[in-house]
N, C-alpha and C positions, 0 to 999 in steps of 0.2 A: 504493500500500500504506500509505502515510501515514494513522494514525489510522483502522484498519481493524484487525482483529483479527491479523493479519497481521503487526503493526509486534511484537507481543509475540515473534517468534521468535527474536532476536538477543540478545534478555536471557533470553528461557528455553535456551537453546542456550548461552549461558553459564554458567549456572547448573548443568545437566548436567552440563560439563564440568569446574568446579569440584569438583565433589561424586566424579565419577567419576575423576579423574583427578589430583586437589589440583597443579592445574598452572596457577601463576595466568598467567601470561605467555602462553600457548598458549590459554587458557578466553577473557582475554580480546582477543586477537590475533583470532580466530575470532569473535568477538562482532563487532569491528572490520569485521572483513573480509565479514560477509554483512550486516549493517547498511549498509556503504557499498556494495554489490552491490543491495541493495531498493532503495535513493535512485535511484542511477543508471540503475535499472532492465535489470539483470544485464551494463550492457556495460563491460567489464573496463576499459580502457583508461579512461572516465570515473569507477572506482571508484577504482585508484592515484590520480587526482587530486583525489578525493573524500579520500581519506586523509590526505594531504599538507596539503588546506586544513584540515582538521579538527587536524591538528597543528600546522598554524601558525599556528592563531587562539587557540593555547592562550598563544601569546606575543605574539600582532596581529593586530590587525583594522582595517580599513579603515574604521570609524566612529569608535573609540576611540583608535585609536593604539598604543600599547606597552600590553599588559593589566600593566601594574607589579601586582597584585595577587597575580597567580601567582608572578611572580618572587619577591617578597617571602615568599612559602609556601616555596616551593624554598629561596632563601635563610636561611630561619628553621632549614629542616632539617639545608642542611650545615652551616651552626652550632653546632648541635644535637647535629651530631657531634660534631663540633671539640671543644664542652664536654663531650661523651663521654670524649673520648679524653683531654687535660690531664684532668679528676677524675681520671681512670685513671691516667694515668702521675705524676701528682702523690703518687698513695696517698690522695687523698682519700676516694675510693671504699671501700677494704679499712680503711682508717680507722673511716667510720662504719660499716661494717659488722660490724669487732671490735666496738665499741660497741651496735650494735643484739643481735649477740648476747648482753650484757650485761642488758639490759634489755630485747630484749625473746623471751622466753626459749621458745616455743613455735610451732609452726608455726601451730596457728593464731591466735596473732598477731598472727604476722609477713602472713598474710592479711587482719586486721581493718588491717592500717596503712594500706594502701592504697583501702580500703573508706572507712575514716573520711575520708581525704585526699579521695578523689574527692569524697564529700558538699559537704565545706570549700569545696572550690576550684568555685564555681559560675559565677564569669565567664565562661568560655566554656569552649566544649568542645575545642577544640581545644587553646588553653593547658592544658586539665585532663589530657588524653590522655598530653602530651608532660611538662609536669610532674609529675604524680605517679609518673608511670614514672621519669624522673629520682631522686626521690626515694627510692621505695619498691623497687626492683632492687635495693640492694645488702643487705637486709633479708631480702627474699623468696629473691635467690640463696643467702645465708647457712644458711637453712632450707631448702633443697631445694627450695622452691616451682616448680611448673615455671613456663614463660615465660607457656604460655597460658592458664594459673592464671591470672596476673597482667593476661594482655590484658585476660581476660574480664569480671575485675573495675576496672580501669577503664575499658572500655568498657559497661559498665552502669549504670557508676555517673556519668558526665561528661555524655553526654546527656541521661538523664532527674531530674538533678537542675540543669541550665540551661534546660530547658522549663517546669520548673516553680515557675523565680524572677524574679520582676520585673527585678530588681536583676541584668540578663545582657546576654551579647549577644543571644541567643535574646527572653529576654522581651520587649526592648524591640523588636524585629522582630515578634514577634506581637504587641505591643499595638497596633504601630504600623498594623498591617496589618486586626486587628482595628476598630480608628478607621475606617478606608477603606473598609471591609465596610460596617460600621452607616450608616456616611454615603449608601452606595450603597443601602442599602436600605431605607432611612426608620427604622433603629430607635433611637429613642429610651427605651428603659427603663433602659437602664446606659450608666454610662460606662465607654469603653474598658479602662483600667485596673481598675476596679471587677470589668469584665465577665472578664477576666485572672484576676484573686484568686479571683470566683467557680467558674471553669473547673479552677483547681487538683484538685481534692477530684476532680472526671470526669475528672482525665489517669490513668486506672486504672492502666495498666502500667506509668507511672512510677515508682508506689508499690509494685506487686509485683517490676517487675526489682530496683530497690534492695534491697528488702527480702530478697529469693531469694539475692541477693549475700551479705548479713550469714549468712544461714541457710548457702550453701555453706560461708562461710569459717568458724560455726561449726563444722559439723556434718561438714566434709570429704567434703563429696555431692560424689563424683566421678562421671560419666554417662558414658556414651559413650565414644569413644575420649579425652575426659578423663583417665578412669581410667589412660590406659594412660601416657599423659604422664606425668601424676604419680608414677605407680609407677616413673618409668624416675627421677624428678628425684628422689626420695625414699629410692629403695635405690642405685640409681648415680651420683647428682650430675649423673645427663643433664639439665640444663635443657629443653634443645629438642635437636631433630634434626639436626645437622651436617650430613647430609646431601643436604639438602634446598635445597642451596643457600647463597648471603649470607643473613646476616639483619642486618638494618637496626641499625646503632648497637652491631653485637657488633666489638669491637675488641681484646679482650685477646689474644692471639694477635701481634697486629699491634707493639704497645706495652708496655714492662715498667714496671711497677711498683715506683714509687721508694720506699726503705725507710725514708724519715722520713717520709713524710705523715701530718697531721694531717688531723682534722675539718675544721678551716675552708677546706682546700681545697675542700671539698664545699660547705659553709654558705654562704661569702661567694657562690662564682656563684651557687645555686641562689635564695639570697633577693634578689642584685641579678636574676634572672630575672624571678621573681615581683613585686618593685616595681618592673622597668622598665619591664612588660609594662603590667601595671594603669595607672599613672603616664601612659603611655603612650597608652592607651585614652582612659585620660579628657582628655588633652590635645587629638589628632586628633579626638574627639567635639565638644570644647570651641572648636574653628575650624571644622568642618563644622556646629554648629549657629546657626541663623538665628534660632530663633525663640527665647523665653524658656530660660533653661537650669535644667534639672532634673537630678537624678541620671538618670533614665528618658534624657531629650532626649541627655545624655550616650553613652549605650551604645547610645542607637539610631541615633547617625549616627556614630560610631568606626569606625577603619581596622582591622579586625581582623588582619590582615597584616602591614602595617608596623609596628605594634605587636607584634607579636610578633617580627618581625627585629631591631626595632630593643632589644626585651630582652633577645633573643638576643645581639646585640651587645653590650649592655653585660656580659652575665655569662662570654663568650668577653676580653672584654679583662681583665676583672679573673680568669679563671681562670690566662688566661698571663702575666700580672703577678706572680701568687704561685707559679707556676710557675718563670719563671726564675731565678729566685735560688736555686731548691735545688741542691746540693753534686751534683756528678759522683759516680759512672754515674749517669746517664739516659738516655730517649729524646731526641732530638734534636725541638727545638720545629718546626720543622720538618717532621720526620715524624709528628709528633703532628696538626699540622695536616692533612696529607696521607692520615694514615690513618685520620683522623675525618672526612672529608668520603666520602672513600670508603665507611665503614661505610655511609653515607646512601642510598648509591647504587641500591641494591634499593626502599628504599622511595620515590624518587623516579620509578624505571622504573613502579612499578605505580601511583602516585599520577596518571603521564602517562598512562596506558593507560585510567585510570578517567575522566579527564576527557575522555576520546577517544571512549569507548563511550557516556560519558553525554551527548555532543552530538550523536553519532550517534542514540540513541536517542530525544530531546526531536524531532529533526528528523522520526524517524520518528513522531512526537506519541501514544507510546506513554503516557505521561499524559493526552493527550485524549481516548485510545480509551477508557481506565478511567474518567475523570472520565463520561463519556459514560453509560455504564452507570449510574450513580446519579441524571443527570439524565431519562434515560429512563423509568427504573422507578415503575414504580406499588408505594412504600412505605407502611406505613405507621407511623405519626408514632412511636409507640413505638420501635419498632424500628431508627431511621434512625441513633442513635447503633452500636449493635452492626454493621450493614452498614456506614457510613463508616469504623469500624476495621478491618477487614477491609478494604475497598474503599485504602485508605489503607496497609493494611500491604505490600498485595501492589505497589501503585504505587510506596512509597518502593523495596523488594525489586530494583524488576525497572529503577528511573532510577537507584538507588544516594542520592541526596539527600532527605531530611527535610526541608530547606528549600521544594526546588521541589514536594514534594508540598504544603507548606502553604502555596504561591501557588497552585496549580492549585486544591486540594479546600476550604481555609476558605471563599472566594468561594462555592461551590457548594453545599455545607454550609448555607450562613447562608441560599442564595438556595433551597433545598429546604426546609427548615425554615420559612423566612417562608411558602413556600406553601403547606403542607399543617399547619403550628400553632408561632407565632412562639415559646410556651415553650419548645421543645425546641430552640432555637438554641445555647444555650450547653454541653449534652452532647454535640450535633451536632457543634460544634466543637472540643472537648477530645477527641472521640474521633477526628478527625481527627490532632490533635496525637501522641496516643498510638497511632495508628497507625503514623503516620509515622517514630516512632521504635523501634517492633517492626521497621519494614521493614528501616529505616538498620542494625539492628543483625544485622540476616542477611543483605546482600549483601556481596558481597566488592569491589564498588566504590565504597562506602560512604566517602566524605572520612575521617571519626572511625573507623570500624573502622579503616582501611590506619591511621592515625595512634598511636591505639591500640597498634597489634601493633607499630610502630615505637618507641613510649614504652615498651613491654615488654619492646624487642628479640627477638620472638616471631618464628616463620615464619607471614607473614599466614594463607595457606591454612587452615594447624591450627587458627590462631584462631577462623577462622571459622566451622570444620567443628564444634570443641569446645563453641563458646558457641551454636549451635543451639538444642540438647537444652534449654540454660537458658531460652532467646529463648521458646520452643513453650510451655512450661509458665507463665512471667508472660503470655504473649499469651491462653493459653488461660482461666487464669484471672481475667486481666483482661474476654474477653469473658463467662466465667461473670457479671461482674458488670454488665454492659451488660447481660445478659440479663434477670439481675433488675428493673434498673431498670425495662426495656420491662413487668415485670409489676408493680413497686409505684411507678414516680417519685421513690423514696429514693435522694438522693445517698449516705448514711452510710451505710444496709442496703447497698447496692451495692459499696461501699468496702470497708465490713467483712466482708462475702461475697468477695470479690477477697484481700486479705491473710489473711483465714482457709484460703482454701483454697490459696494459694500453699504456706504453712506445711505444711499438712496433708499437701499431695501431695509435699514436700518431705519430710516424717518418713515417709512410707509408703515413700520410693524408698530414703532409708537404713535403713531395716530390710530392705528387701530386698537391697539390698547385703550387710549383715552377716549375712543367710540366705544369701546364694550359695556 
């Protein structure tokens, strides 16, 4: 069933169940379990073992050794708590958020803060997910903002603004990967980098998810069961759903809040966060690189992991430094630690569950079945950019990673394109890019989504379900502008046509709102 039409049932079968049922544990347990039943080839007893290896390669394998990579993920997060919990019981949290309501005096925004921040913070996206949520929570709770308000707009906003900067870990991974493309395929018309800058302007849906974001959080375009969120955070202070479970990094309940806390219990972790991480990046980049060192050479061979533990680390030591010394009642440090790690807990189960199905699924080479399809087909050249985002959006969708669709489809891209008319290499492959993160941004096993709804302290499920309606509408008008391309070759008409009609379909749906 490998790389047969076939291999797609365990990601659509999840996906179902997701939708139908908002039960991420059970959606993708089930994804798990008939994925390792296809491999085995339905006999039970080789599946349990089948699941087992697939869980334990998440922490070892037999070629590499200890995957320290995930650990370091995992370990970033209970930190992540930890620094959850001391801001919390520090008062630095309720601090800056008496202040945010000082300044900043409107809900929407208290929606633009975290819009503006994701842009900023372009280094990576997963730093971007889990810091601006950090940041922007105690702003957005202030305001009634609901959780998955807040997902939505960091998760739209942290991938498609690190896809489309050099200066990333993403960019320097595509340029790098792009180098290896052109080498493979004799082309010599751009360099690598050059070819990067050029590709910007064709990542269409980069430009309209962003932009769709600024319009929601002016224009308070609530969709879907959005709307219903919001109305519950706005007239009852319901952030999210209680009942739905933990949600990741929600700790007030657990830990009180101490009655002197100032701002800088928030400022000081939050910004040793931000320069450990960075500082950090370019260090591990700086010893893993071999060859001349450039800013680029930097971010493309960094540890994005350890670098993040190890910023998490520093902004957890300096949170419980300013921490202990404040004056009795408090929570005991202690339990502070204990019940920030556990906040973690939920998003670490579904983070395990995601890397379980998505190995299950690469096994079942359900990217090579889709890749397939586009090598197959008799295209034509116009048109190859509009079918690779699509071809691309459904593949990131149904593996949950953005990454491995653009090792599987830019290869394929470049080598479809060199065949049938070498101009159209560079659309070919931005639309690959902006596929890939149409797709990343609708499944629910999606690295940066779960991270995301974790940096929100959101219930992942809602998030996912919520930021749909948004995903539909930049993808759809992103292919609006593929489509023109395939009819005039304008990168800017195509551009302009994509952010004009994002806008557009965007003020039609708020009028219709305000008529219901």
């Amino acid at each position: 069933m490998e790389g047969t039409i076939y291999s797609l049932i365990p990601a659509v079968l999840m996906l179902l169940l997701v939708i139908a049922t908002r039960k991420i544990y059970l959606s993708l347990g089930v994804g798990i379990f008939v994925g390792a039943l296809m491999i085995t080839d339905f006999n039970f007893a080789a599946m349990f073992i089948k699941i087992f290896d697939v869980f334990f390669a998440i922490f070892y394998t037999a070629e590499d050794g200890v995957n320290v990579g995930s650990l370091y993920l995992l370990g970033f997060l209970l930190l992540l708590g930890v620094l959850t919990a001391s801001m919390t019981a520090s008062g630095g949290s309720k601090a800056f958020g008496n202040w945010a309501m000082e300044h900043v005096k409107t809900r929407r925004n208290a929606q633009l803060v975290p819009a503006i921040l994701g842009v900023m913070i372009f280094i990576d996206d997963y730093f971007n997910a889990l810091a601006v949520g950090q940041v922007s929570r105690p702003v957005t709770d202030r305001h009634h903002v609901s959780r998955t308000k807040l997902a939505y707009i960091i998760d739209s906003t942290s991938a498609p603004i690190t896809v489309i900067t050099p200066i990333s870990s993403w960019g320097a991974y595509i340029i790098g990967t792009i180098g290896a493309i052109f080498s493979a395929n004799q082309v010599v018309d751009y360099q690598p980098l050059e070819a990067f800058v050029r590709m910007i302007p064709m990542n269409l849906y980069a430009f309209t998810s962003m932009l769709l974001v600024f319009i929601v959080a002016i224009l308070n375009l609530n969709l879907g069961s959005m709307a219903k969120h919001e109305g519950l955070a706005e007239k009852d202070g319901q952030l999210f759903d209680s009942n739905k479970g933990g949600i990741a990094g929600d700790i007030k309940e657990s830990v009180s809040t101490h009655h002197h806390g100032k701002m800088y219990h928030l400022i000081i972790p939050i910004v040793l966060l931000v320069a450990g991480t960075v500082l950090t990046m370019l260090w591990t980049g700086y010893l893993a690189t071999e060859e001349t060192i450039t800013v680029l050479s930097l971010f493309a061979n960094t540890n994005v992991n350890l670098s993040l533990f190890l910023g998490g680390l520093f902004a957890v030591i300096a949170s419980l430094i300013l921490y202990l010394p404040l004056e009795k009642p408090k929570t005991n440090a202690f339990t502070v630690i204990s019940k920030g790690m556990e906040s973690m807990m939920p998003a670490i189960y579904i983070l395990i569950l995601a890397w379980m199905i998505g190995d299950i699924i690469g096994e079942l080479d359900t990217g090579g079945f889709l890749a397939g399809l586009v090598q197959d087909a008799a295209i034509n050249a116009s048109y190859l950019p509009m079918i690779l985002f699509v071809i691309a959006g459904f593949m990131a969708l149904a593996t949950g990673t953005s990454w491995g669709t653009f090792g599987i489809m830019l290869p394929i891209a470049a080598q479809v394109a060199v065949g049938v008319d070498v101009s159209i290499i560079l659309p070919a492959m931005a639309a690959v890019l902006a596929g890939s993160v149409f797709g990343d941004h609708c499944s629910p096993i999606s690295d940066t989504s779960i991270l995301s709804s974790t940096g929100a302290g959101s219930n992942h499920i809602d998030h996912v379900v919520t930021q749909l309606p948004y995903a539909f509408i930049s993808a759809f008008t992103a292919l609006v502008g593929y489509f023109v391309y395939a009819l005039t070759e304008s990168v800017g008409i195509s551009l302009l046509i994509s952010v004009v009609s994002v806008a557009a379909i965007a003020f039609i749906l708020q009028q219709f709102n305000k008529n219901k």
